[in-house]
C-alpha positions in Angstrom: -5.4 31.3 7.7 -5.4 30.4 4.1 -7.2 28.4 2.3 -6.9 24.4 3.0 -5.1 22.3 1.0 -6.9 18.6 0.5 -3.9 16.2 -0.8 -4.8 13.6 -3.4 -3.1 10.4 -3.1 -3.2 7.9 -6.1 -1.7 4.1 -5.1 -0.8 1.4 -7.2 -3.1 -1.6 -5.9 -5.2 -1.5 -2.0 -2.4 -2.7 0.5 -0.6 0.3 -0.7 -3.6 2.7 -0.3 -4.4 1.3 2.9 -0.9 1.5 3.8 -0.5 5.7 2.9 -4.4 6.4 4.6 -2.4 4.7 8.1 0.3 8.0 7.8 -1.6 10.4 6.5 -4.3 9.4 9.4 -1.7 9.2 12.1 -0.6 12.5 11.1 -3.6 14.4 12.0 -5.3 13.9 8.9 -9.1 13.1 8.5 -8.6 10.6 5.8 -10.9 9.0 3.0 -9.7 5.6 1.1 -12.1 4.6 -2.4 -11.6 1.7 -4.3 -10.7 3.2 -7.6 -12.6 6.6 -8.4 -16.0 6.8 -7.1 -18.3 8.7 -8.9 -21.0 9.3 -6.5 -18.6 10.4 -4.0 -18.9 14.4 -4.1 -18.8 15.6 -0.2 -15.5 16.4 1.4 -15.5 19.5 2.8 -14.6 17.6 5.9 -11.5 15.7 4.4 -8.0 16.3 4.1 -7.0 13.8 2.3 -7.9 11.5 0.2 -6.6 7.8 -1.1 -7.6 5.8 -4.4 -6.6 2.6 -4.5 -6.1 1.4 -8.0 -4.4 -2.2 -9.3 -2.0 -0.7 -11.2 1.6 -2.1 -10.3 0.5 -5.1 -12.3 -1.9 -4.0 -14.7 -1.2 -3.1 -18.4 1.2 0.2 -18.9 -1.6 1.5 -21.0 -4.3 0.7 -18.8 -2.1 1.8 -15.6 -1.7 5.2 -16.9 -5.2 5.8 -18.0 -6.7 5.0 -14.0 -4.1 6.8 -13.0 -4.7 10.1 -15.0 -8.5 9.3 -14.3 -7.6 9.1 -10.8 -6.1 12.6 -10.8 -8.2 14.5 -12.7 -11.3 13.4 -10.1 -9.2 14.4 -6.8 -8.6 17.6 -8.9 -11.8 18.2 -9.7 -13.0 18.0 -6.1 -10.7 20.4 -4.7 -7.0 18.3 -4.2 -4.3 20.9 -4.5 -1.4 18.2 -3.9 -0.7 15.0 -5.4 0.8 11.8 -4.2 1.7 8.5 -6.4 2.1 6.3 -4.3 4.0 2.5 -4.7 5.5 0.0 -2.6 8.8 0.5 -0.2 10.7 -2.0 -2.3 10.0 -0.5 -5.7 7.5 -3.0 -6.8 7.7 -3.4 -10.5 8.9 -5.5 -13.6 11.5 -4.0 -15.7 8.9 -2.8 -17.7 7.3 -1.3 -15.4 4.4 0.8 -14.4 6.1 3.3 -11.8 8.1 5.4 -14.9 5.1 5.6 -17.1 3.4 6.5 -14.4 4.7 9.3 -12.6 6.0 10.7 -16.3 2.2 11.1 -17.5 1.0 12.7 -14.1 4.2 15.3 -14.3 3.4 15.9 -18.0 -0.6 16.5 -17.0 0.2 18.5 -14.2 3.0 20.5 -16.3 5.7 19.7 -13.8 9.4 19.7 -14.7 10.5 17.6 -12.2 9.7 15.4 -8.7 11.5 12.9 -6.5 11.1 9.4 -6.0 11.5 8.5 -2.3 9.9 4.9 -1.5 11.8 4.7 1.8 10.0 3.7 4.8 12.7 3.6 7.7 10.2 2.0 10.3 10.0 -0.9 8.2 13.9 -0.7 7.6 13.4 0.1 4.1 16.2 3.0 3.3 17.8 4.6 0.5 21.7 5.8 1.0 23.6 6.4 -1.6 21.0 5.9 -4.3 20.1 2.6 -3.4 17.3 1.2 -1.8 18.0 -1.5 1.1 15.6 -3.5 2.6 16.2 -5.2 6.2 20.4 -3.8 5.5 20.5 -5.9 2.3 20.6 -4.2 -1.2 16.9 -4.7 -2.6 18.2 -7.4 -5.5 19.6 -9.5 -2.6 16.7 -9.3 -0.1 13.4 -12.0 -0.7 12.2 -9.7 -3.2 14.2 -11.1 -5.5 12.2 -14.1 -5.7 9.0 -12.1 -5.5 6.3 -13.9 -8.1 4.9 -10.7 -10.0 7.8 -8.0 -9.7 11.1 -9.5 -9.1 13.8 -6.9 -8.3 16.7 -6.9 -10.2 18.5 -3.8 -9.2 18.8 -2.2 -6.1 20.5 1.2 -7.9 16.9 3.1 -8.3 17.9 5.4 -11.0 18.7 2.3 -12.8 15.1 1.3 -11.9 13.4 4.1 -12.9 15.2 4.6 -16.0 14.5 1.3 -17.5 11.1 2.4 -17.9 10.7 6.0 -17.8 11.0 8.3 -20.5 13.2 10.5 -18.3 16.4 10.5 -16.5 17.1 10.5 -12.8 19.9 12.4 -10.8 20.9 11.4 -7.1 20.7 13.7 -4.4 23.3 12.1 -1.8 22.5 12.7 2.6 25.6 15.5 2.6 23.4 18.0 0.1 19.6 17.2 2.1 21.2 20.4 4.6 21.2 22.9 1.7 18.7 25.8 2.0 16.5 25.2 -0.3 17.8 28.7 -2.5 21.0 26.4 -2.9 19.0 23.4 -3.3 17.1 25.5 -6.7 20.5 26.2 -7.6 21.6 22.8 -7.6 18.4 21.3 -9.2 19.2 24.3 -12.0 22.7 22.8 -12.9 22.1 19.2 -13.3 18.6 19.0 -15.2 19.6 22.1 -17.5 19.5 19.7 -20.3 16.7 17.8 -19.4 12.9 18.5 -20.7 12.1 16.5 -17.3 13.9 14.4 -14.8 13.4 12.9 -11.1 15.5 13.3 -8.0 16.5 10.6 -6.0 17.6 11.6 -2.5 18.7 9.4 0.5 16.6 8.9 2.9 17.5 6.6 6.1 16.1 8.8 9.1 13.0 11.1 9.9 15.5 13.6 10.0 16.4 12.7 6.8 12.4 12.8 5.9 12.2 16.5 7.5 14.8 17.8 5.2 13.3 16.0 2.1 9.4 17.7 2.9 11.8 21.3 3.7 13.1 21.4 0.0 10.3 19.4 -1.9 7.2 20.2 0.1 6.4 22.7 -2.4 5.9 20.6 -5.2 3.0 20.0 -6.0 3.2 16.1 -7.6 5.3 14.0 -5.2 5.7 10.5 -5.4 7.2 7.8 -2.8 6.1 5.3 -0.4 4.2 5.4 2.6 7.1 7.3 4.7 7.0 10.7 3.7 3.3 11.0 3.8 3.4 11.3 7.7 5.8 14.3 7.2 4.8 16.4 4.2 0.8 15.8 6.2 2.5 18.2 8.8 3.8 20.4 6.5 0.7 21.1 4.5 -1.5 21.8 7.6 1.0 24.2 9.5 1.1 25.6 5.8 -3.2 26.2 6.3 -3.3 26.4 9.7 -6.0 23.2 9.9 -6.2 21.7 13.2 -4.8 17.7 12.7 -7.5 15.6 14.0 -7.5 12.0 14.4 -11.0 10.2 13.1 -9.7 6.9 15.7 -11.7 4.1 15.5 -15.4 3.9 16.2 -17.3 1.0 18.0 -19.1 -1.4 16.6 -21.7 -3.7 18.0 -20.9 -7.3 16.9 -17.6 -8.2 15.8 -17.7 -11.7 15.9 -16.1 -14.0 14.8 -13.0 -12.8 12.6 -11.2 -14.8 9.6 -8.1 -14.5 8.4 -6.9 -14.8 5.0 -3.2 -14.7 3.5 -1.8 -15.8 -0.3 1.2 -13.7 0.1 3.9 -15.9 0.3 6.9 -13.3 1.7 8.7 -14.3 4.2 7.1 -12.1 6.4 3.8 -13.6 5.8 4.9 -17.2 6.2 6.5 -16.5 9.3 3.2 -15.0 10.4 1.4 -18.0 9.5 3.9 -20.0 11.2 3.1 -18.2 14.3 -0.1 -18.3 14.2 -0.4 -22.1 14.1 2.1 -22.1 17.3 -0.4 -20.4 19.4 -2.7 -23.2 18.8 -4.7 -21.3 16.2 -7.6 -23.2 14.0 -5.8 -23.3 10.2 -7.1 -24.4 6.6 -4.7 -24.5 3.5 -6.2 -23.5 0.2 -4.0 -26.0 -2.5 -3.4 -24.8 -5.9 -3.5 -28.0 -7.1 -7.2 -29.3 -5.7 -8.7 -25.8 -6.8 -7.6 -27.1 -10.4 -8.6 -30.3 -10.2 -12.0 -29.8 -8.2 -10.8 -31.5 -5.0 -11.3 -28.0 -3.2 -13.3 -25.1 -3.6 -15.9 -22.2 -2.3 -17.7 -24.8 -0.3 -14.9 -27.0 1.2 -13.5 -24.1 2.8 -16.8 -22.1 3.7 -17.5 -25.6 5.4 -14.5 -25.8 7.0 -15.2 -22.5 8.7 -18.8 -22.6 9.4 -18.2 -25.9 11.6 -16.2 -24.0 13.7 -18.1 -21.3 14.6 -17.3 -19.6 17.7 -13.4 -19.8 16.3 -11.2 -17.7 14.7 -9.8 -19.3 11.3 -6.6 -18.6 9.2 -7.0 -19.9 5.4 -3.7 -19.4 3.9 -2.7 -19.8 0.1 1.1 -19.0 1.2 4.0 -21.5 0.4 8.3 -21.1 0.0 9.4 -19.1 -3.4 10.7 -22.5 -4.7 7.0 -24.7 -4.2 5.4 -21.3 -5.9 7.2 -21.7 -8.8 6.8 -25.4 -9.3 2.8 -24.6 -8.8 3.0 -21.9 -11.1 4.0 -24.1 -14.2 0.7 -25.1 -14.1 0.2 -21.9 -15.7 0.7 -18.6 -13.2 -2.2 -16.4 -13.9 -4.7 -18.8 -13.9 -3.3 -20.5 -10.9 -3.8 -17.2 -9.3 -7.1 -16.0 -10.3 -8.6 -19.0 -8.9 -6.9 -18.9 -5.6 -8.2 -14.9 -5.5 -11.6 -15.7 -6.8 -12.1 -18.1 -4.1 -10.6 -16.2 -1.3 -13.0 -13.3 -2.3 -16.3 -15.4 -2.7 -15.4 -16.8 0.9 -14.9 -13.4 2.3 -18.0 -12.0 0.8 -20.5 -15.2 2.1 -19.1 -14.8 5.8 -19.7 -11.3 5.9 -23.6 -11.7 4.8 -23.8 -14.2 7.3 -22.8 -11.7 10.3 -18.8 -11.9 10.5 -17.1 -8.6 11.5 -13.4 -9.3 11.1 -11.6 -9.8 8.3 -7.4 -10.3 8.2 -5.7 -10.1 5.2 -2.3 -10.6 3.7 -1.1 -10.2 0.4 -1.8 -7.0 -2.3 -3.6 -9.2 -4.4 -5.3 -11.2 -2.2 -6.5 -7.8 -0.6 -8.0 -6.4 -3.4 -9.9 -10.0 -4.7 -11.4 -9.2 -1.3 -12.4 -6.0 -1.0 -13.6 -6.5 -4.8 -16.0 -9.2 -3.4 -17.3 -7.1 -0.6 -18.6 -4.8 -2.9 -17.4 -2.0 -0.2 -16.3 1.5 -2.1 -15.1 3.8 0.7 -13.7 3.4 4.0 -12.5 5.3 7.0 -9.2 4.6 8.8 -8.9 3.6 12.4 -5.7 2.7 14.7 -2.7 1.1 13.1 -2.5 -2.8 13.9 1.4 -2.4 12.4 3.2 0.5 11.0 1.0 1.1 7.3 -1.8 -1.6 8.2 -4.5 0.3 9.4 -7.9 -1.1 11.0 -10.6 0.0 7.9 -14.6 0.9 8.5 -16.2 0.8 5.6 -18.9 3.8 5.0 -21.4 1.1 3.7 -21.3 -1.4 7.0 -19.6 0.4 9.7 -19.8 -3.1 11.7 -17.2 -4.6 9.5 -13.3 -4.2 10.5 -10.8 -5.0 7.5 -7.2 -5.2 8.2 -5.4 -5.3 4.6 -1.7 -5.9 4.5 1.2 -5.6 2.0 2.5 -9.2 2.3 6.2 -8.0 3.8 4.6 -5.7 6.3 4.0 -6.4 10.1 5.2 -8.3 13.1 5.6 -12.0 13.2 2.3 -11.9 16.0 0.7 -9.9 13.4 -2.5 -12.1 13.4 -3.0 -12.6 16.8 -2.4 -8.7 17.0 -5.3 -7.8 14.3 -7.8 -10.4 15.5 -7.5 -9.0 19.0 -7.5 -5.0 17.8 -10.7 -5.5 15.4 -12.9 -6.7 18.9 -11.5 -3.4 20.1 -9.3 -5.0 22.7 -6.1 -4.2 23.4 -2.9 -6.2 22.6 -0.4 -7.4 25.3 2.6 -8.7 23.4 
């Protein structure tokens, strides 16, 4: 047996995170998640991997890079031997861009020469063929996240992506060359980056088998970078490489669970159909409006009240609305139209969960992280999977407390019903 390998995972905001610690768990791994680096966290002789979750898709490209080099260096310094950036499935980024900056300063730091760039996550029928990344069978610039609020896509050609904001170029690596052994594969990488200081690989990747075959001539690397997808295969990899025994940590009961809350500002089509469904099954709603948060009409206390007078129910308070009432909203000015729906969510989150609720639901990257800033919780371990990449979360600090954070386009349309029912520890029947 050699020695073990520990694989540090860097994502760009908490849905993310949350979203890679649901593979790398349901691969065998035992599997930390921090909020940002933690200082005081020091043991983990016991885990194999472990996930930061910074806010770094949107943040400033200077301040992006800086976490994200901070981020490293820590995992490094407590024993990570491999190294995962980690962004959405669709790319998620302005033209400018944090995922180039990014991943170029970790390669540099790391003294890489090159790495690949596979966001695919085929479960969620996000694929890349031919170089181009497809969501749901529609090329990513045609698909809703088009008309996403913060990082609207306007390419579904990633080298073109990458390259508008990357220091480096990018060469394809089409399906009929993923067979090559990987002496061939060296070969190949030899002869197109010859004239390149750096560069990045994009192959196709549709399939698992497709995923098996990335991991076979990649795997070595030691800087990756991708969505949540490969994570469940290069996992495998690296502990048939140690010969470490893949162990699932599951979910551990809790006492007092009651009652749960969900929140959602993403406004995705996947999230408003959730919503949507939701409501049909009879389920207790409150809408958070923009417009009376800026006028005082609404706040903290309206909905806090709204929820506290129904006690023994569940509640959804949603944010969400269609692409075209956002942007009408957001003339009102856009950041600060957001900061105070986020500020509110997480002030609500945090009250309920001193006064004794267990469960909280919820949907949308930013929303997630206002949260879990509120809670004030650092670390968590990862339970069962309520969808593909949404994972049920314990934090170390209240192991009462189940969190379910979700990228806004992930999960089923009964998604709701499916989490509230999962964090009691109760099994779903669709």
């Amino acid at each position: 047996m050699t020695r073990r390998q520990m694989l540090g995972c860097v994502a760009d905001d908490f849905t993310g995170a949350s979203d890679a610690a649901s593979f790398l768990q349901k691969a065998g791994m035992r599997t930390l998640l921090l909020n940002e680096v933690q200082e005081k966290i020091t043991a983990l002789e016991q885990i194999d991997a472990v996930v930061i979750a910074l806010k770094s898709r949107t943040q400033e490209t200077e301040a992006a890079v800086k976490d994200s080099l901070q981020a490293v260096r820590w995992l490094e310094d407590r024993g990570a031997s491999k190294f995962y950036f980690k962004y959405c499935s669709t790319f998620d980024s302005t033209r400018e861009g944090n995922i180039g900056p990014v991943a170029d300063a970790v390669m540099e730091y790391l003294g890489q020469r090159y790495t690949v760039l596979c966001p695919s996550l085929p479960v969620n029928e996000r694929i890349v063929r031919e170089g181009r990344l497809y969501v749901k069978g529609l090329p990513l610039d045609e698909s809703p996240m088009k008309d996403h609020p913060l990082t609207p896509m306007w390419d579904s050609r990633i080298k073109n992506l990458i390259e508008a904001q990357s220091r480096f170029k990018a060469i394809e690596l089409n399906r009929d060359r993923l067979e090559m052994t990987r002496k061939e594969c060296e070969a190949w990488i030899g002869e197109e980056g010859k004239k390149e200081s750096r560069f990045y690989v994009i192959p196709d990747y549709a399939d698992d088998a497709d995923a098996r075959n990335i991991v076979r001539l990649f795997g070595g690397l030691r800087f990756l970078t991708g969505g949540s997808g490969l994570l469940e295969f290069l996992a495998p990899a690296m502990q048939e490489k140690t010969g470490r025994a893949a162990k699932s940590s599951g979910d551990k009961k809790a006492e007092n669970r009651e009652p749960g809350v969900v929140f959602a500002g993403s406004c995705s089509v996947a999230t408003l159909a959730q919503i949507k469904d939701y409501q049909d099954r009879g389920g207790l709603s409150c809408r958070l409006d923009p417009i009376a948060l800026l006028d005082g009409r609404q706040g903290r206390e309206e909905i806090l009240d709204f929820i506290l007078s129904h006690p023994q129910k569940e509640v959804l308070v949603y944010s969400s609305d269609k692409a075209e009432n956002v942007k009408e909203i957001q003339k009102l000015g856009r950041e600060r139209v957001a900061e105070l729906i986020e500020q509110t969510i997480g002030s609500v989150a945090a009250e309920l969960v001193k006064r004794g609720y267990g469960r909280i639901v919820v949907a949308g990257g930013e929303t997630s992280g206002a949260v879990t800033r509120a809670l004030g919780f650092d670390a968590f371990e990862i339970g069962e999977s309520v969808a593909p990449g949404v994972p049920i979360m314990i934090p170390v600090e209240n192991r009462q407390v189940r969190l379910v954070l979700k990228s806004g386009n992930f999960g089923q349309e009964d998604f709701f019903a499916r989490a509230l029912k999962m964090t009691k520890g109760e099994k779903y029947n669709e």
